[in-house]
py3Dmol code that shows the C-alpha trace and the ligand (Angstrom):
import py3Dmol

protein = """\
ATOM      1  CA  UNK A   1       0.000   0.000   0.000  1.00  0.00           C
ATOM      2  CA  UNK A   2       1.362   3.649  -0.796  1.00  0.00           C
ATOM      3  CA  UNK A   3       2.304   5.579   2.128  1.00  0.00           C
ATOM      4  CA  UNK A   4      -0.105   8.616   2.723  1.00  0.00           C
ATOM      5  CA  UNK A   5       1.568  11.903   2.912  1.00  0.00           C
ATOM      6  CA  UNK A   6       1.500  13.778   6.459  1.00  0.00           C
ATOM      7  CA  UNK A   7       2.126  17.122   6.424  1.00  0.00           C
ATOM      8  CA  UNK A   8       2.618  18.821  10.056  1.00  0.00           C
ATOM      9  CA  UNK A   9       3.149  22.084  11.095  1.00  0.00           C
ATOM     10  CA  UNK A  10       5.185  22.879  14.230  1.00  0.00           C
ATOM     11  CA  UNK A  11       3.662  26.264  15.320  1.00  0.00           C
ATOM     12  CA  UNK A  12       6.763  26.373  18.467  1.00  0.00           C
ATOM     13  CA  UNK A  13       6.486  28.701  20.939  1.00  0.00           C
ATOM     14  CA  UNK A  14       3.731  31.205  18.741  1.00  0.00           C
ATOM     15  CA  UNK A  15       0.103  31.592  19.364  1.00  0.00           C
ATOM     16  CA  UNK A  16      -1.361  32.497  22.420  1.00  0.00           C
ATOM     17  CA  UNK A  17      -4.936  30.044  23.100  1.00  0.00           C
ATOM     18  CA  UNK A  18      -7.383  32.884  21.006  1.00  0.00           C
ATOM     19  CA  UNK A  19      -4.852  33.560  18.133  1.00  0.00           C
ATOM     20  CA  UNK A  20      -4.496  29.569  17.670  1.00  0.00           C
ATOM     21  CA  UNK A  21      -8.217  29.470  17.264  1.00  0.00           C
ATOM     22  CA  UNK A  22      -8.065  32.399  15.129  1.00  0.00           C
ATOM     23  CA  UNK A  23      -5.410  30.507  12.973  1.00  0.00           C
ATOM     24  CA  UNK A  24      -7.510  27.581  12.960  1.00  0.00           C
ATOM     25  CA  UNK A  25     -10.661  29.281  11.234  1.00  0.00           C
ATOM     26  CA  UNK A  26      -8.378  31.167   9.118  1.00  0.00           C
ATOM     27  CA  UNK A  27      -7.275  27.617   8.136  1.00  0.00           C
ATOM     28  CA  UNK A  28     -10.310  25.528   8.049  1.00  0.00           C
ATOM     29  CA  UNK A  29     -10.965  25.163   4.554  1.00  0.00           C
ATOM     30  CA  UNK A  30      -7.461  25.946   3.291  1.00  0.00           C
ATOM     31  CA  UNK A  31      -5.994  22.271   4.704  1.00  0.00           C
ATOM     32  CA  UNK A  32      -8.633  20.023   3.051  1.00  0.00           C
ATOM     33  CA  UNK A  33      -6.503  17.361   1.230  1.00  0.00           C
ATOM     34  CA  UNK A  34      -7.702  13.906   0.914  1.00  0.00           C
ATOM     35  CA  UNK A  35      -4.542  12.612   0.063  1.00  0.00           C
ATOM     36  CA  UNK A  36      -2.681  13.677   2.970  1.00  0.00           C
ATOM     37  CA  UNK A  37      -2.815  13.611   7.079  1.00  0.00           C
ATOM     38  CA  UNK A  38      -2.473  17.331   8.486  1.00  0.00           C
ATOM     39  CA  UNK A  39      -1.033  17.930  11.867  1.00  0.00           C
ATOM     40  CA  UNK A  40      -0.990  20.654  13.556  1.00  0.00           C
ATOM     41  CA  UNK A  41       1.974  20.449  16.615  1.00  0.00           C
ATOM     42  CA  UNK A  42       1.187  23.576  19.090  1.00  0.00           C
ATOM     43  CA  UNK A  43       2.171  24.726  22.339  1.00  0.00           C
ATOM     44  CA  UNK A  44       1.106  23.237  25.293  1.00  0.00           C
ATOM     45  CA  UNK A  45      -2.026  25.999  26.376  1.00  0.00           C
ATOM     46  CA  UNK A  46      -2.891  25.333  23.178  1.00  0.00           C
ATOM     47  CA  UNK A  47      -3.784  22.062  22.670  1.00  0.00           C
ATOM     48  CA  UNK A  48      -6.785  21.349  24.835  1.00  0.00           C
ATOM     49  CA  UNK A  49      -8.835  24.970  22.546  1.00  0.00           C
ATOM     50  CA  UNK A  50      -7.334  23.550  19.335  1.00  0.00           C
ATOM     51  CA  UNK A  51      -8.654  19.765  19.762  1.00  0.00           C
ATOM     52  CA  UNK A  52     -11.727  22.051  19.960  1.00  0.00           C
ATOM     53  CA  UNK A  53     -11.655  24.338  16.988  1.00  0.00           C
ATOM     54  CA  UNK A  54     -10.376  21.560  14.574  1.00  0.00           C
ATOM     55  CA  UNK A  55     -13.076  18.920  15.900  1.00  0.00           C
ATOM     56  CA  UNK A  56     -15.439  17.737  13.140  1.00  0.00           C
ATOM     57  CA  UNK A  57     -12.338  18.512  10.447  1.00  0.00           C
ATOM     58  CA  UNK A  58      -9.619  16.001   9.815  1.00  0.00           C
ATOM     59  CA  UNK A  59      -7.116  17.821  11.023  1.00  0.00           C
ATOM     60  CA  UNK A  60      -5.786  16.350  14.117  1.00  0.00           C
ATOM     61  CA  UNK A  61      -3.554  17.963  17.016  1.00  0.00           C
ATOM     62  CA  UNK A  62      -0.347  16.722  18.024  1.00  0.00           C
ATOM     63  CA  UNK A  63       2.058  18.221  21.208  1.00  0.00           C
ATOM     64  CA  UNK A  64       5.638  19.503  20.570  1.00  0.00           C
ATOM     65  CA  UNK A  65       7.110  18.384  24.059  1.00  0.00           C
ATOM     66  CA  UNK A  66       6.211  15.883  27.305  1.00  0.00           C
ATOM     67  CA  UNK A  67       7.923  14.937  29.977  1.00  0.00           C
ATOM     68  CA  UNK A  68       8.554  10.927  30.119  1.00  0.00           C
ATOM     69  CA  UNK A  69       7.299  10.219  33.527  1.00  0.00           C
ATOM     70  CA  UNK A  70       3.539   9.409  33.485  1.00  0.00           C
ATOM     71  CA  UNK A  71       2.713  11.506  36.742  1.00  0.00           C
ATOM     72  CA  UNK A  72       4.034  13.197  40.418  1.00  0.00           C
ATOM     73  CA  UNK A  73       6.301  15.619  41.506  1.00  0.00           C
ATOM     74  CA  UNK A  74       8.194  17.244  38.369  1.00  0.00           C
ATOM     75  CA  UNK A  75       6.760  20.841  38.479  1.00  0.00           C
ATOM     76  CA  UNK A  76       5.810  22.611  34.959  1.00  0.00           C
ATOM     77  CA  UNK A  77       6.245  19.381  32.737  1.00  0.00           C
ATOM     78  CA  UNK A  78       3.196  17.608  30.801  1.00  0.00           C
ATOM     79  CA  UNK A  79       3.252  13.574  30.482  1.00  0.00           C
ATOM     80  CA  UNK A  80       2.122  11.630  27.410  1.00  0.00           C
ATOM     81  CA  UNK A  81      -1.090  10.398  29.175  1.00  0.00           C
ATOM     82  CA  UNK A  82      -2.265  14.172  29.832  1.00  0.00           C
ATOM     83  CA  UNK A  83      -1.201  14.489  26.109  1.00  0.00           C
ATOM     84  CA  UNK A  84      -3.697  11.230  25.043  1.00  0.00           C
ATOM     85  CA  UNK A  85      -6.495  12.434  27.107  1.00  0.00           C
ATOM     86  CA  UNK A  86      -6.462  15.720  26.073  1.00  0.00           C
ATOM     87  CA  UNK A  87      -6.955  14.567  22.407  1.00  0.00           C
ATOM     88  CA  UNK A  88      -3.430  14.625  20.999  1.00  0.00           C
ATOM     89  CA  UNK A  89      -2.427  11.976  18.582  1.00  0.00           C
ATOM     90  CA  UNK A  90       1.186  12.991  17.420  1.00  0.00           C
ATOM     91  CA  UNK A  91       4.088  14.739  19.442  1.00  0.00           C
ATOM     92  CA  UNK A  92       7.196  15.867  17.695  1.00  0.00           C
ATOM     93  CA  UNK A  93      10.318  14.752  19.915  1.00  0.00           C
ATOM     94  CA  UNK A  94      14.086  15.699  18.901  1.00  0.00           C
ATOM     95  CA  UNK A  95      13.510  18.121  17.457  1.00  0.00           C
ATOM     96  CA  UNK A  96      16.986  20.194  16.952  1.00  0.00           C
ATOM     97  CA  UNK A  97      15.926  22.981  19.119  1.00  0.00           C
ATOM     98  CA  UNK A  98      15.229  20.772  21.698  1.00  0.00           C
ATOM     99  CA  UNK A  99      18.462  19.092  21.242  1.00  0.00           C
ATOM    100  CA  UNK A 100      20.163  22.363  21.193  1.00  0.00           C
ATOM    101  CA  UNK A 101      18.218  25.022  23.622  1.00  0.00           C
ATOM    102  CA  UNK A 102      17.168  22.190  26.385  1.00  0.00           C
ATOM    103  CA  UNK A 103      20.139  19.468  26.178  1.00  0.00           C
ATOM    104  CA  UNK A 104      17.683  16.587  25.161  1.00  0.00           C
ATOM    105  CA  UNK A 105      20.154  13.840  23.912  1.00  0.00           C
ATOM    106  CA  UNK A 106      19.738  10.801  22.088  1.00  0.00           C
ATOM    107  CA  UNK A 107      19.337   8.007  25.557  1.00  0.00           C
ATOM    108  CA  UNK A 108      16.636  10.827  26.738  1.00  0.00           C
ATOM    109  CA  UNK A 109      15.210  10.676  23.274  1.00  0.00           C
ATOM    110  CA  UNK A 110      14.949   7.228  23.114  1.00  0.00           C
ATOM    111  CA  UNK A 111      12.955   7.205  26.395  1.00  0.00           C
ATOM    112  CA  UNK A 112      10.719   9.461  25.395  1.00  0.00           C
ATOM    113  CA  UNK A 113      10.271   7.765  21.918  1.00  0.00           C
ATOM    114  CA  UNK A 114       9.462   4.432  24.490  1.00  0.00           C
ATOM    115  CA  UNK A 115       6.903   6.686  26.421  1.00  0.00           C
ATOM    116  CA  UNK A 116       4.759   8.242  23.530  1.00  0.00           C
ATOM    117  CA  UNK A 117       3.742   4.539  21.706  1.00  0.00           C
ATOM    118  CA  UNK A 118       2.871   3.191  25.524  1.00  0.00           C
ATOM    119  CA  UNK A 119       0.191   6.880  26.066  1.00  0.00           C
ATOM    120  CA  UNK A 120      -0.725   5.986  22.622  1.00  0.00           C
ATOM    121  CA  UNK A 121       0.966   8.685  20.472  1.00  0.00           C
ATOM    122  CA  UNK A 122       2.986   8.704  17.853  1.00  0.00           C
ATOM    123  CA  UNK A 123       6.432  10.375  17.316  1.00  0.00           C
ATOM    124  CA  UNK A 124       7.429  12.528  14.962  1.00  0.00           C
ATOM    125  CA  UNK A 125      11.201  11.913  15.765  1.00  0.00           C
ATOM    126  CA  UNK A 126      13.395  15.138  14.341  1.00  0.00           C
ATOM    127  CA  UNK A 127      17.203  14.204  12.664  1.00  0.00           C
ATOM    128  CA  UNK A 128      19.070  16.311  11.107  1.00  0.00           C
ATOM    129  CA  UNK A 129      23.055  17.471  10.525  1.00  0.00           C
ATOM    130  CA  UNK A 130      24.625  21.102  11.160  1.00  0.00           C
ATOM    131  CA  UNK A 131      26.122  23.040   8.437  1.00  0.00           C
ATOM    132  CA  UNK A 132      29.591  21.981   9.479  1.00  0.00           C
ATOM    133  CA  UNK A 133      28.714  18.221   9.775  1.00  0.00           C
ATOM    134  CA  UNK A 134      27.144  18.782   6.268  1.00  0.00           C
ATOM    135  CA  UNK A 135      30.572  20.586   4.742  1.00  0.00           C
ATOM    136  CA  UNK A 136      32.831  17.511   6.505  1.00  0.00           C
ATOM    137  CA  UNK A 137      31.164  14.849   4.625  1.00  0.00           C
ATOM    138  CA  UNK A 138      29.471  13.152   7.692  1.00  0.00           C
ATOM    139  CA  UNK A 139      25.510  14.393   7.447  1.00  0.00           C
ATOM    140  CA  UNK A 140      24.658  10.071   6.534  1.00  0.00           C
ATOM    141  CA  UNK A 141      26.960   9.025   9.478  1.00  0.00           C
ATOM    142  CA  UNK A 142      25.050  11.471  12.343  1.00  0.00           C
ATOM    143  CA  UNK A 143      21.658  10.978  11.177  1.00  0.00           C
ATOM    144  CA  UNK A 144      22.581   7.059  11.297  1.00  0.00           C
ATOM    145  CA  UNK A 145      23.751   7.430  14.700  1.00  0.00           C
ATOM    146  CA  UNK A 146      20.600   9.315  15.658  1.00  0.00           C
ATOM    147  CA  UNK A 147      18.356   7.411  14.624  1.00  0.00           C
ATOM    148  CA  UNK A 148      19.828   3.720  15.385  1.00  0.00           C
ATOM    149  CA  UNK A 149      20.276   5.448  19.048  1.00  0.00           C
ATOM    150  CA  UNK A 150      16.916   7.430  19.286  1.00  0.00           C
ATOM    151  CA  UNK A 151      14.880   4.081  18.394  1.00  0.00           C
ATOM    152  CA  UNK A 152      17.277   1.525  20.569  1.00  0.00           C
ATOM    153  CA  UNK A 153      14.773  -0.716  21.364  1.00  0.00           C
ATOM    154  CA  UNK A 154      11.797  -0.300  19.646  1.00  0.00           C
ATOM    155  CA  UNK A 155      10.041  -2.905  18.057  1.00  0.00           C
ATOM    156  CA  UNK A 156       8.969  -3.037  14.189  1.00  0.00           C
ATOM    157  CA  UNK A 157       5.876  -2.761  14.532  1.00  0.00           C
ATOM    158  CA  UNK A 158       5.913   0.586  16.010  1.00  0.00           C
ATOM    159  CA  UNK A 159       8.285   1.764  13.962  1.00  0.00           C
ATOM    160  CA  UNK A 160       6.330   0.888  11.096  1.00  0.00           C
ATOM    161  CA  UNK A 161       3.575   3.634  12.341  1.00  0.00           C
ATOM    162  CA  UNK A 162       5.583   6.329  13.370  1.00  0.00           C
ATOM    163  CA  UNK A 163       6.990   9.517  11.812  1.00  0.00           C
ATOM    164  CA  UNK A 164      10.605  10.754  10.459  1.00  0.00           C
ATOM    165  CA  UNK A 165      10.951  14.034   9.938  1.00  0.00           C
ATOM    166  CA  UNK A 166      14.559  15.149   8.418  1.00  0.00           C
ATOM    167  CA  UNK A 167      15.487  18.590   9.379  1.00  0.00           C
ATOM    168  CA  UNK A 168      18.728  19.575   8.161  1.00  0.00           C
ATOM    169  CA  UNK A 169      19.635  22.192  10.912  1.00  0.00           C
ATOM    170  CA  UNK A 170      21.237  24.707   8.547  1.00  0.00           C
ATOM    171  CA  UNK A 171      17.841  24.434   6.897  1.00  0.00           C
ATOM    172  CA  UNK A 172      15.201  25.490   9.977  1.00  0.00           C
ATOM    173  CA  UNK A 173      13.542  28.990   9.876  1.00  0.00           C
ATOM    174  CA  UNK A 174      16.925  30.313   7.528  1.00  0.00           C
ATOM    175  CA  UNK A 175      14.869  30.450   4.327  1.00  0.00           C
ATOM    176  CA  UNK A 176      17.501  28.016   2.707  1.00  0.00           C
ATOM    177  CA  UNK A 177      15.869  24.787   1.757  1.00  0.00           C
ATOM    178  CA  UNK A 178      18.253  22.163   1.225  1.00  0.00           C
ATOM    179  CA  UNK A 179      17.677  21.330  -2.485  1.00  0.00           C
ATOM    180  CA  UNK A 180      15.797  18.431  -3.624  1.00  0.00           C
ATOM    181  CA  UNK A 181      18.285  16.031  -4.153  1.00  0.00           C
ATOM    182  CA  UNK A 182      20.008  16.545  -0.820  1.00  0.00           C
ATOM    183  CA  UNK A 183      16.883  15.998   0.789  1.00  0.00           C
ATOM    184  CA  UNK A 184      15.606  12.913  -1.588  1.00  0.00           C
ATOM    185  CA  UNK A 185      19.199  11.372  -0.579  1.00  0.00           C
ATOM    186  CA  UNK A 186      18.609  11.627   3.097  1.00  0.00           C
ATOM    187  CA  UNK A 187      15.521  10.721   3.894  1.00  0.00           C
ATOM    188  CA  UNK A 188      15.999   7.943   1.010  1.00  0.00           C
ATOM    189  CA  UNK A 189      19.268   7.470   3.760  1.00  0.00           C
ATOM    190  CA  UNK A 190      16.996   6.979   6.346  1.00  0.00           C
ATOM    191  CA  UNK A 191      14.833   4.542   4.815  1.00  0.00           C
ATOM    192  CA  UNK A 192      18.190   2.420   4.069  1.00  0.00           C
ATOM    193  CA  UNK A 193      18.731   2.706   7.977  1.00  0.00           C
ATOM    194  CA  UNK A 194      15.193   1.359   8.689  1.00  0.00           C
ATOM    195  CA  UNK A 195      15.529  -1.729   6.447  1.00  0.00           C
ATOM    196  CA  UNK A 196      18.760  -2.531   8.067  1.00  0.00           C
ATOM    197  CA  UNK A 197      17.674  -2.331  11.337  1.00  0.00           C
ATOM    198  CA  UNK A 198      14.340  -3.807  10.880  1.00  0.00           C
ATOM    199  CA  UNK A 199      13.176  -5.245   7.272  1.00  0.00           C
ATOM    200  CA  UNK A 200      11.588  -4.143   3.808  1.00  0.00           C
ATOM    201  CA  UNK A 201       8.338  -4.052   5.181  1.00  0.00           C
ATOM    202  CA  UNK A 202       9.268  -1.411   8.218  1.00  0.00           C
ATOM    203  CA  UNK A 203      11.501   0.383   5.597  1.00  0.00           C
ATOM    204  CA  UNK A 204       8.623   0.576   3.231  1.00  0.00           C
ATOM    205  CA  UNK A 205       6.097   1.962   5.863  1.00  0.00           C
ATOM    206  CA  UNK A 206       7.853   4.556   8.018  1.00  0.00           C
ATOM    207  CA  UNK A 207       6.616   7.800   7.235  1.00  0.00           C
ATOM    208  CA  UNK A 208       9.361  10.246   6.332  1.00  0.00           C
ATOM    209  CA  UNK A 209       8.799  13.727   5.995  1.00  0.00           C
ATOM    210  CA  UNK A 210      11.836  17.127   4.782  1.00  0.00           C
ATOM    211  CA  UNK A 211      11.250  20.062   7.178  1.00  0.00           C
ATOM    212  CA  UNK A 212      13.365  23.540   6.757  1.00  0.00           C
ATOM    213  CA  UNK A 213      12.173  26.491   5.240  1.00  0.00           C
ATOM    214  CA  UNK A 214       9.505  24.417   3.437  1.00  0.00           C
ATOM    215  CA  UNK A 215       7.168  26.551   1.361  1.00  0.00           C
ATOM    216  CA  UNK A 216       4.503  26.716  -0.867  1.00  0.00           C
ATOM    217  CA  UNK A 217       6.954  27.024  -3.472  1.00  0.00           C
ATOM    218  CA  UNK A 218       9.254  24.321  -3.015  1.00  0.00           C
ATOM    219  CA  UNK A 219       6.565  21.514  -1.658  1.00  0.00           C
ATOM    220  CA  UNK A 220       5.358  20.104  -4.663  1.00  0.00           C
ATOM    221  CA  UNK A 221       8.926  19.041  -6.115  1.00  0.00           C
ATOM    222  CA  UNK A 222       9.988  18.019  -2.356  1.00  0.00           C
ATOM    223  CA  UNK A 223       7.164  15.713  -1.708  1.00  0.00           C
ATOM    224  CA  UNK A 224       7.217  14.327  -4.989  1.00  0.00           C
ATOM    225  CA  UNK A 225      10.773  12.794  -4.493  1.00  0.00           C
ATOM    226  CA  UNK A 226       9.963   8.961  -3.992  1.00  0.00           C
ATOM    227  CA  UNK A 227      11.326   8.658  -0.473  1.00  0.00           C
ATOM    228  CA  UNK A 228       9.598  12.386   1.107  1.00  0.00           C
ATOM    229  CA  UNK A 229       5.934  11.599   2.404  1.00  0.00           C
ATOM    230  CA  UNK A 230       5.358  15.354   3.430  1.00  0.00           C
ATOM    231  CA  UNK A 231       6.938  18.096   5.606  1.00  0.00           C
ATOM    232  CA  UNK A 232       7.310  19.160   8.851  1.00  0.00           C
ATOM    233  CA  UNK A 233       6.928  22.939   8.353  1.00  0.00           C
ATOM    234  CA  UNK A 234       7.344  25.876  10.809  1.00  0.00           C
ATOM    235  CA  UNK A 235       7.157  29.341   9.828  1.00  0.00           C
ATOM    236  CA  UNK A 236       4.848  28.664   6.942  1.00  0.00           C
ATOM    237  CA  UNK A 237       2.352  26.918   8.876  1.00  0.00           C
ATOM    238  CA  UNK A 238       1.084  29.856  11.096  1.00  0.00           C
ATOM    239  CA  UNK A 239      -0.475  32.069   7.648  1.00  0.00           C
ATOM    240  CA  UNK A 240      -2.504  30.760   4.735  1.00  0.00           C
ATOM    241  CA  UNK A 241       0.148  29.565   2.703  1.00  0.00           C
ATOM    242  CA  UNK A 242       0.066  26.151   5.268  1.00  0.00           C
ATOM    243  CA  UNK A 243      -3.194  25.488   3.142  1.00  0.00           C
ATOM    244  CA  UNK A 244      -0.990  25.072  -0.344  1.00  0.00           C
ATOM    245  CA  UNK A 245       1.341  23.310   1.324  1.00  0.00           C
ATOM    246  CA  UNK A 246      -1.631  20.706   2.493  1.00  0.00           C
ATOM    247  CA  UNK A 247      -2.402  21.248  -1.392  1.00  0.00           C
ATOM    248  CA  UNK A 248       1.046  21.148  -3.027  1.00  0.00           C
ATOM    249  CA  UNK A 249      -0.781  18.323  -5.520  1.00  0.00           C
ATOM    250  CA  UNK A 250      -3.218  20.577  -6.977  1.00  0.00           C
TER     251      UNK A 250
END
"""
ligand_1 = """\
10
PEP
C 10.847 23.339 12.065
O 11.063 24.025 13.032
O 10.525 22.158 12.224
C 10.985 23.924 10.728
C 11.154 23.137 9.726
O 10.958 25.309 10.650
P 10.923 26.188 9.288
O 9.898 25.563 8.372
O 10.527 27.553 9.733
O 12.282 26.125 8.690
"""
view = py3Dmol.view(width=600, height=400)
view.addModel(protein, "pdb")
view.setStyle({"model": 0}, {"cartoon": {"style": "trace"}})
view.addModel(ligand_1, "xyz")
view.setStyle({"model": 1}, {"stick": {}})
view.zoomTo()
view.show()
């Protein structure tokens, strides 16, 4: 069966609970894609008024951060069960400004890639090189290591419904996309990485989506390369253009 493009946008720390509404009518019939999942990943005050505004559509909500203990005494931190009750089906972890700004690393990672299949969600797990790993010749060799480190553990099957998303560092909220072909050769990369781990069958049904500076200019050639099933976009998903993004088919 051919993989379904997803196409998520990770709103970050924007949007106060009425402007995320707001956003949401302003994108209500913009996103409507058969062909394709749309997620939208907002901040934590936001989720429980977004479930709400998007209810009905098929757009559904996912979380950009948890903590991996299900409950007790770790003061400001959500946990994936709040996260599944509150109507949240996808949570973006590793993502690189997480890696960077809060010291998240790859065993931490891994535990929190453990914690969102047992609540029930599923990752959207960030890789991605720097500019300087990218000009030394070793973006294949760190996005191996993340990933074969960030999914220690994990069994097919799960891996099998969950979500890639390569994010070349150099390429987040800069403007510069990396160009087709580099991103068509990672995530293609990362597919390679699956099968060895796992098998064919997990290779062929992890969902891998390009984020960085995607547009509504650049989607349709990125998520018509063979091994990119949709984006994980940022800036562009808080204004209108998100919709032609959704619609980068038409
Ligand atoms: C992101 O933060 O995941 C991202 C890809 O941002 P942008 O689209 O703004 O580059």
């Amino acid at each position: 069966m051919a993989r379904r493009k997803i196409v998520a946008g990770n709103w970050k720390m924007n949007m106060t609970p009425s402007q995320a509404v707001e956003l949401c009518a302003t994108l209500k019939d913009l996103v409507k894609n058969n062909k394709v999942d749309v997620v939208y990943c907002v901040p934590a005050i936001d989720i429980v008024p977004v479930v709400k505004a998007v209810k009905g559509t098929r757009v559904k909500v996912g979380a950009e951060n948890f903590y991996i203990e299900d409950k007790g005494a770790y003061t400001g931190e959500i946990s994936a069960p709040m996260l599944k009750d509150a109507g949240v089906e996808y949570v973006i972890i590793g993502h690189s400004e997480r890696r960077e700004y809060f010291k998240e690393d790859d065993a931490f990672l891994n535990k929190k890639v453990k914690k969102a299949f047992e609540a029930g969600l599923t990752p959207i797990l960030c890789c991605g090189e720097s500019l300087e790993q990218r000009e030394m010749g070793v973006t294949m060799d760190w996005i191996r290591l993340q990933i074969k480190s960030d999914l220690y553990g994990v069994p097919a099957e799960q891996v099998a419904k969950m979500v890639i998303a390569y994010e070349p560092i150099w390429a987040i909220g800069t403007g510069k996309t990396a160009t087709t072909e580099q991103a068509e050769e990672v995530c293609k990369g990362i597919r390679a990485c699956i099968k060895e781990m796992y098998d064919a069958a997990t290779a062929k049904s992890v969902r891998i989506q390009y984020g960085g500076s995607v547009s509504a200019s650049n989607a349709a050639e990125l998520f018509a390369q063979p091994d990119i099933d949709g984006g994980l976009v940022g800036g562009a998903s808080l204004k209108a253009d998100f919709g032609k993004i959704v619609n980068y088919d038409k």
